[in-house]
DRENDO-1510 file (C-alpha; in Angstrom, 1 decimal, always signed):
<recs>
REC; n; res; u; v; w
REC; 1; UNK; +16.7; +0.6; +1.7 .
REC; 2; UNK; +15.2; -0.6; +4.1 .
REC; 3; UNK; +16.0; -1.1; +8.1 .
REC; 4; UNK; +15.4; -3.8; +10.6 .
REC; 5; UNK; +14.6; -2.2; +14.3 .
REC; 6; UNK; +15.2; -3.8; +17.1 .
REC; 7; UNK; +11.4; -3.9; +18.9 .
REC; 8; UNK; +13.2; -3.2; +22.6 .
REC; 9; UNK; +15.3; +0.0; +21.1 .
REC; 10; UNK; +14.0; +3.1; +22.8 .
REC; 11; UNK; +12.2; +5.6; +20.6 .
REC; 12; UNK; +14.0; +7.9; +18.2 .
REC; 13; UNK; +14.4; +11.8; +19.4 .
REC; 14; UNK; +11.7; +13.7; +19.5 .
REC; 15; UNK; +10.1; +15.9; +16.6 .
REC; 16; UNK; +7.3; +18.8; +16.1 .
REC; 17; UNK; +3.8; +18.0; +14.3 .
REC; 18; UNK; +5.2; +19.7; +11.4 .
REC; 19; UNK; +8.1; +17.6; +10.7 .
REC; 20; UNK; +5.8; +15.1; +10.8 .
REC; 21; UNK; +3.6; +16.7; +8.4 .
REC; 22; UNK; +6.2; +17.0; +5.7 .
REC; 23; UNK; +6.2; +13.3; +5.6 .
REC; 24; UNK; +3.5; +12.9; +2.5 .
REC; 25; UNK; +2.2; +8.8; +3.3 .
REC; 26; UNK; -0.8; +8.0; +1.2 .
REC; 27; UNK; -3.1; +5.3; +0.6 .
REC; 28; UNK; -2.6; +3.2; -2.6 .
REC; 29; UNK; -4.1; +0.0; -4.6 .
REC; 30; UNK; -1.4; -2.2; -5.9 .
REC; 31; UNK; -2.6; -2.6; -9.7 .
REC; 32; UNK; +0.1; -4.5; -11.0 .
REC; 33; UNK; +3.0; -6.5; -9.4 .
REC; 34; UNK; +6.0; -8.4; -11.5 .
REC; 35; UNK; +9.1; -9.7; -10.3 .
REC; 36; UNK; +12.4; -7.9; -9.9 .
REC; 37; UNK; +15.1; -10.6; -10.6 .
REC; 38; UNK; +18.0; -7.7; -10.8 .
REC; 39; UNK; +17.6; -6.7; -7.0 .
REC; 40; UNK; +20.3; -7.7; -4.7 .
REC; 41; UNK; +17.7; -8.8; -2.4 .
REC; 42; UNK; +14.8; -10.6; -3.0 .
REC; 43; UNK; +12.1; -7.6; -3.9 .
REC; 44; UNK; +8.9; -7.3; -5.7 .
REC; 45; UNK; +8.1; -4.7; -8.5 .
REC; 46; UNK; +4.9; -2.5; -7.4 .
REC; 47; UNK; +2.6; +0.1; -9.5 .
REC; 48; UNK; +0.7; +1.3; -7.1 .
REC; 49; UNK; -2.8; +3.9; -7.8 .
REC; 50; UNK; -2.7; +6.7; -5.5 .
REC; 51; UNK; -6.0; +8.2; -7.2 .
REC; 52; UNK; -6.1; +10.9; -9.9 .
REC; 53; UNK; -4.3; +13.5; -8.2 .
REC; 54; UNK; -1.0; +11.9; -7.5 .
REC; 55; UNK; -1.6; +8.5; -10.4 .
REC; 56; UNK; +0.0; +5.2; -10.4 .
REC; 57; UNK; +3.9; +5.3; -9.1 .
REC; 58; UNK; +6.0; +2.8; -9.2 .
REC; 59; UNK; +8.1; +1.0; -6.0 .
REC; 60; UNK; +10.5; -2.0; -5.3 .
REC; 61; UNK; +9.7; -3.8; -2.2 .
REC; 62; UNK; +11.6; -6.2; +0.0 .
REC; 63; UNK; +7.9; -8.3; +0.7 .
REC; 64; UNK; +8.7; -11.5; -0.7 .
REC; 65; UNK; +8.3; -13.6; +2.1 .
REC; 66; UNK; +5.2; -12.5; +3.7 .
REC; 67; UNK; +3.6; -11.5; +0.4 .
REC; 68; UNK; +2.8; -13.7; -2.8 .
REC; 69; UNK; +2.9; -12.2; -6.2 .
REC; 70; UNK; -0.1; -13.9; -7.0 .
REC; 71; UNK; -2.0; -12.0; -4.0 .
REC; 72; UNK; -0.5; -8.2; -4.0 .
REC; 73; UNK; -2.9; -7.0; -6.9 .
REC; 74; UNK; -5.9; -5.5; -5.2 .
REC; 75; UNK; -4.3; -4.5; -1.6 .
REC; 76; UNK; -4.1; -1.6; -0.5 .
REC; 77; UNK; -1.2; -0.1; +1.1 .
REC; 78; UNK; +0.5; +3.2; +2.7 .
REC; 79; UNK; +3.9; +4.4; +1.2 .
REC; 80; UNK; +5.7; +7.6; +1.5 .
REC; 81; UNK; +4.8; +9.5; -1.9 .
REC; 82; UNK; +7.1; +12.9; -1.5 .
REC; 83; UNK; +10.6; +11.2; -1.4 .
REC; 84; UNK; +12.7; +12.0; -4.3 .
REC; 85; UNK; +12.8; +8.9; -6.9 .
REC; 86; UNK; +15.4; +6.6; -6.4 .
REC; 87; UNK; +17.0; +4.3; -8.9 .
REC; 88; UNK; +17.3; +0.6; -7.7 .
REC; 89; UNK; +19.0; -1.5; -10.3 .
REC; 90; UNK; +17.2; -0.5; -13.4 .
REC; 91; UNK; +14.2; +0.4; -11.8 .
REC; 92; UNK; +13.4; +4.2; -10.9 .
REC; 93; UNK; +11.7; +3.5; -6.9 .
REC; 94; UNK; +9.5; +7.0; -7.1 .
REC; 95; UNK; +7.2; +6.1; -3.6 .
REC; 96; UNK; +8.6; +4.5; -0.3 .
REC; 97; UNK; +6.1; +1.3; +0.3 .
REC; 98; UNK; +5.5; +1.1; +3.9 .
REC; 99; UNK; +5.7; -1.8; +6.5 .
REC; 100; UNK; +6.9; -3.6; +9.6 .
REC; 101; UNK; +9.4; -6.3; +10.6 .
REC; 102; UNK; +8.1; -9.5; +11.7 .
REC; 103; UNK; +9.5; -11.5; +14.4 .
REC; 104; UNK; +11.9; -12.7; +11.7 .
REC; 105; UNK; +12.6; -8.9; +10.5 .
REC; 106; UNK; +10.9; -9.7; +7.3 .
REC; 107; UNK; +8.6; -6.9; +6.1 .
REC; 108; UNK; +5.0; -7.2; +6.7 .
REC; 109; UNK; +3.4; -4.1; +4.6 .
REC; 110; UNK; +1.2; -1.5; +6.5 .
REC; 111; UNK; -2.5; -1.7; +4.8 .
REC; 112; UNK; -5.6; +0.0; +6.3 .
REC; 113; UNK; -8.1; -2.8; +8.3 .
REC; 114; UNK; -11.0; -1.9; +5.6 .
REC; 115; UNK; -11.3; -0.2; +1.7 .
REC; 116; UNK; -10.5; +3.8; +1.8 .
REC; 117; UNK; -10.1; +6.3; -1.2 .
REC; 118; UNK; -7.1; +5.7; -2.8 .
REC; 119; UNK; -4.9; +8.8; -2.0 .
REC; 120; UNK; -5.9; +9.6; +1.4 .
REC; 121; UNK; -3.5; +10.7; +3.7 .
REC; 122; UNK; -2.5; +9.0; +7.4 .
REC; 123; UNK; -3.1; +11.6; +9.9 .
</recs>
């Protein structure tokens, strides 16, 4: 699922650091990317490496129109790894891949401005 926010709404209510710390988002290399022709929107299938401790997961991702299939393999990008897996059509979603709305609301994915360990965690 994901949600469209409008850029003018104020900012959501207010939380402690540790709420914020439950939120698991790690780094990740995208090593394989297929289509995903069952999705009720137009989505891309992602395994993505999050280094030896967590592995490769797998994630659906609404990034069609800013993002090639020929150019994801080899990015990295952040997703949240501790949600419980969720099934999407036929295809188990088990890590939350991150990004923002452009000015058209279409999903521009949240990547780090140079290389870091796969599996390092946004703080």
């Amino acid at each position: 699922m994901h949600v469209t926010h409008d850029p003018t709404a104020i900012a959501s209510p207010t939380i402690d650091f540790n709420t914020f710390l439950a939120v698991d988002i790690r780094v990740g290399t995208i090593v394989d990317a297929k289509p995903f022709p069952e999705a009720r929107k137009p989505a891309w299938r992602l395994w993505i490496d999050f280094g030896p401790a967590i592995g490769v997961r797998k994630s659906s991702a609404q990034i069609t129109e800013n993002h090639p299939l020929e150019t994801l393999v080899g990015q990295q990008v952040a997703a949240v790894v501790n949600f419980p897996p969720r099934q999407i059509g036929p295809v188990v979603s088990e890590v939350l891949t991150l990004g923002f709305p452009d000015t058209d609301g279409k999903v521009v994915l949240m990547q780090p401005s140079k290389p870091v360990p796969n599996g390092g965690r946004l703080f």
